[in-house]
Each structure stands twice: as C-alpha cells, then as structure tokens.
N, C-alpha and C positions, 0 to 999 in steps of 0.2 A: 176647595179641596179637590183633587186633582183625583180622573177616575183610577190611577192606577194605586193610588192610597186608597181608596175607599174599595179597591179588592182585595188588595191585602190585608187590612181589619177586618173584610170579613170572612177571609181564608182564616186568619187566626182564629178568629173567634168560633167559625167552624168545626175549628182543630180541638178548641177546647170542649166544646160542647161536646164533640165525639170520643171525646178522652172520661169526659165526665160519663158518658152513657157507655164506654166499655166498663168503669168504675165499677159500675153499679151492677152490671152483667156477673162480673165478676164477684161479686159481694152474694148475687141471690144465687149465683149455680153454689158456688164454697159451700152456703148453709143448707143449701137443698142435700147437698150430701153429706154435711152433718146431721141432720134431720135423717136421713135414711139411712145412714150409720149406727143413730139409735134405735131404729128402730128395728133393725139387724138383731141391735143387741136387744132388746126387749123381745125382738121375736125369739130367741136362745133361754129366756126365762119368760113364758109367759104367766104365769102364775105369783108371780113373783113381783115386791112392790121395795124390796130392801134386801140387798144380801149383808150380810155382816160377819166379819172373823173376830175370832176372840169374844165372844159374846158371854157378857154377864148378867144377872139379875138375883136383886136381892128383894127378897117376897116381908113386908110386914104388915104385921099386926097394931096397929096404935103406933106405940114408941117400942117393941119390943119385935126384936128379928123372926121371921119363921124359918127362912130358909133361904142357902144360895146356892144358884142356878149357876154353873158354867159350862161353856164348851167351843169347841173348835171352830163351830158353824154356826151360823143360823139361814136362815131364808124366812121374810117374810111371807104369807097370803095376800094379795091383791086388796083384801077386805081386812086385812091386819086382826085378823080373829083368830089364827094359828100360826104357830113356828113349827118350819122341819128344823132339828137341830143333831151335828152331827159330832158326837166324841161327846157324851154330856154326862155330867157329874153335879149329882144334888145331894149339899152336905146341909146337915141340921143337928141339931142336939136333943138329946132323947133326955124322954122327964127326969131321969136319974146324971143327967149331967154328961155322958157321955156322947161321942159324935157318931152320928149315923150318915152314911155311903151311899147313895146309888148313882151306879151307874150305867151308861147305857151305849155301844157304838152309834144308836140313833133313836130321835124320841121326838115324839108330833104333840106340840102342847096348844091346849083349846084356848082361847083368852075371850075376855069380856073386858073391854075397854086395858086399864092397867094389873089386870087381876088373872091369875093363872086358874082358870077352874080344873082341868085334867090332863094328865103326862099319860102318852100311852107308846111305850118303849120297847123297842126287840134288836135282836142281831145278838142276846146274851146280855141279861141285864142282873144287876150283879149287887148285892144290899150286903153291906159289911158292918159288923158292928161289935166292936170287938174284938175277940178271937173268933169269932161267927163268922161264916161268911153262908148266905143265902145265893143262890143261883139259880136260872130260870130262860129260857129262853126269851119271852113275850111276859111284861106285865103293864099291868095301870094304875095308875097312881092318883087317888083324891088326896089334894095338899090342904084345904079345906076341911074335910072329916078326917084327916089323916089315916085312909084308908089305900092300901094295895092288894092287888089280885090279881093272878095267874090259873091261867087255864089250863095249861100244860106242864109236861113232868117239871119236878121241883127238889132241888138239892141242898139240905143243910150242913154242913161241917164248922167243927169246931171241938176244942177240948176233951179228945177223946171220943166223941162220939157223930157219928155219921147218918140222917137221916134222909128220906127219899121218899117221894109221892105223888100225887097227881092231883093238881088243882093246890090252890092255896089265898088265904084271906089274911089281913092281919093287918097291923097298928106299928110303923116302925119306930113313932117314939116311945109307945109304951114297949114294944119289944115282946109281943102277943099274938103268934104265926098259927094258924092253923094249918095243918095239911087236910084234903078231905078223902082219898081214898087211895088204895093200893100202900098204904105206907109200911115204910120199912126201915126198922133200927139196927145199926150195927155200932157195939161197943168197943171201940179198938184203947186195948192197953196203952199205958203209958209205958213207953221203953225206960227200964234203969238204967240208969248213967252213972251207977256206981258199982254194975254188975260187970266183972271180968270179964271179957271172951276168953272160950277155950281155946286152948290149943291142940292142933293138932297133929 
C-alpha cells in the first residue's frame, strides 16, 4: 500500500472521528440547556411539585360518595400534603337528600396520603343550600367531622328572612349554623304578586 493511500484513510478516518466528537458536543450542550430550561421553570414554582387545570376529586367513604371537589386550579406542595386550589366548588348532599355548595375563589386543602383532612377557604366563600345562601368571607371546613367555621362577619339569606353575625360554627349536611355574637334578624315581606299598583 502506497504512502499516499495510507494518508488518505487516515485523513478520512480522522474526519470521521471529528464528525463523531462534534456529534456528541452537540448532543450534551442541547441537554445541558434543557436541563437548565427546567430548571428556569422549576425555579418560577418552587413549591410546587404538580400543577394541574380542571382538577377534580371525589372524597369516599366505603362504597358510598362524601363529596366532590372541583376547580379551576390546583398546585401541588413539593411534599404533596397540600393543594392551593383556585375557583373551587364542593358539592355534597345533605342528610335530607338535598345538595349543598361551597364555594370558594381559593381554598388550601391539608392531605394525608389520599385523604382530604381540612379546606381552609377565603377571597368570599359562599355555602348554598337551597334557597339559603350563607356567605362569609374566610372559612374552614372539616370534611371528616363535617364541621365549618368562620371567624369573621357572616351573612345568611334566604326566604324572606335576612340574618347577620360575627363568627359562625355548623354542620352543612345536617344544615345546623350557629352565629355567636353581634346577630341580627331582619324579616323582609314577601311582595304580593297579585296586589295592583296604583296609579297615579
């Protein structure tokens, strides 16, 4: 074999070997700035281990429903033991067979593994049931003792009648609200609808 073939095989081969090592240059800069791309984005949520739209949850007991969870948002906790959740709506049915409302522009629920232990909701959280409608700025909600509480002023309407307080305890599927202090009743008539207006 003649020296000027044996430069040329290893001009090629050289060429390839350098083609093969830009390759790879190539390959680990890409990922290095995907890698730091995410972690852009991880630094933009740090708390944060899941974000999720449209998010559901249905709460049960045995083979029997407690309650369902939805809303707009959610965000996971890093340790998945809390959701912020944003635009949320928890509907249930109350011992009498009817459906009970709340809801909340945002609401931080506590978790223990798949189990909702406490919802503690503000921005104007809003319990309807019925012709009822309950309102409040800030409350908490045990889904477990089926117990909610508010600290702050508290607005009942419904059927003619209009109540008003400060602070509040209660049971929404038994439908068992206490106010605890400053309360105030007003009985607004039922307009007749088959009384004439005058003329005048």
């Amino acid at each position: 074999m003649s020296l000027r073939v044996i430069a040329k095989l290893l001009a090629v081969s050289g060429a390839a070997a350098l083609a093969v090592l830009l390759a790879v240059a190539i390959y680990v800069v890409r990922h290095r700035e995907d890698a730091q791309s995410l972690e852009k984005v991880a630094a933009v949520l740090p708390n944060s281990l899941l974000h999720a739209k449209n998010f559901h949850w249905t709460q049960m007991k045995g083979a029997q429903m407690q309650w369902v969870l939805t809303a707009n948002d959610a965000s996971y906790s890093a340790d998945r033991t809390a959701v912020k959740l944003v635009g949320a709506d928890l509907a249930m049915t109350s011992s009498d067979g009817k459906e009970v409302h709340i809801t909340a522009p945002k609401a931080l629920l506590y978790m223990k593994g798949n189990h909702i232990n406490r919802a503690e909701m503000s921005g104007g959280t809003v319990i309807r049931y019925g012709d009822f409608v309950l309102s409040t700025a800030t409350a908490s909600f045990d889904p477990d003792d089926d117990h909610v509480e508010a600290d702050g002023p508290v607005t009942v309407e419904g059927e003619g009648v209009k109540v008003t307080g400060i602070g509040l305890t209660g049971s929404p599927k038994t439908r068992i609200f206490e106010l605890h202090q400053q309360v105030r009743t007003e009985i607004q008539p039922k307009k007749d609808s088959s009384a004439k207006p005058k003329k005048g």
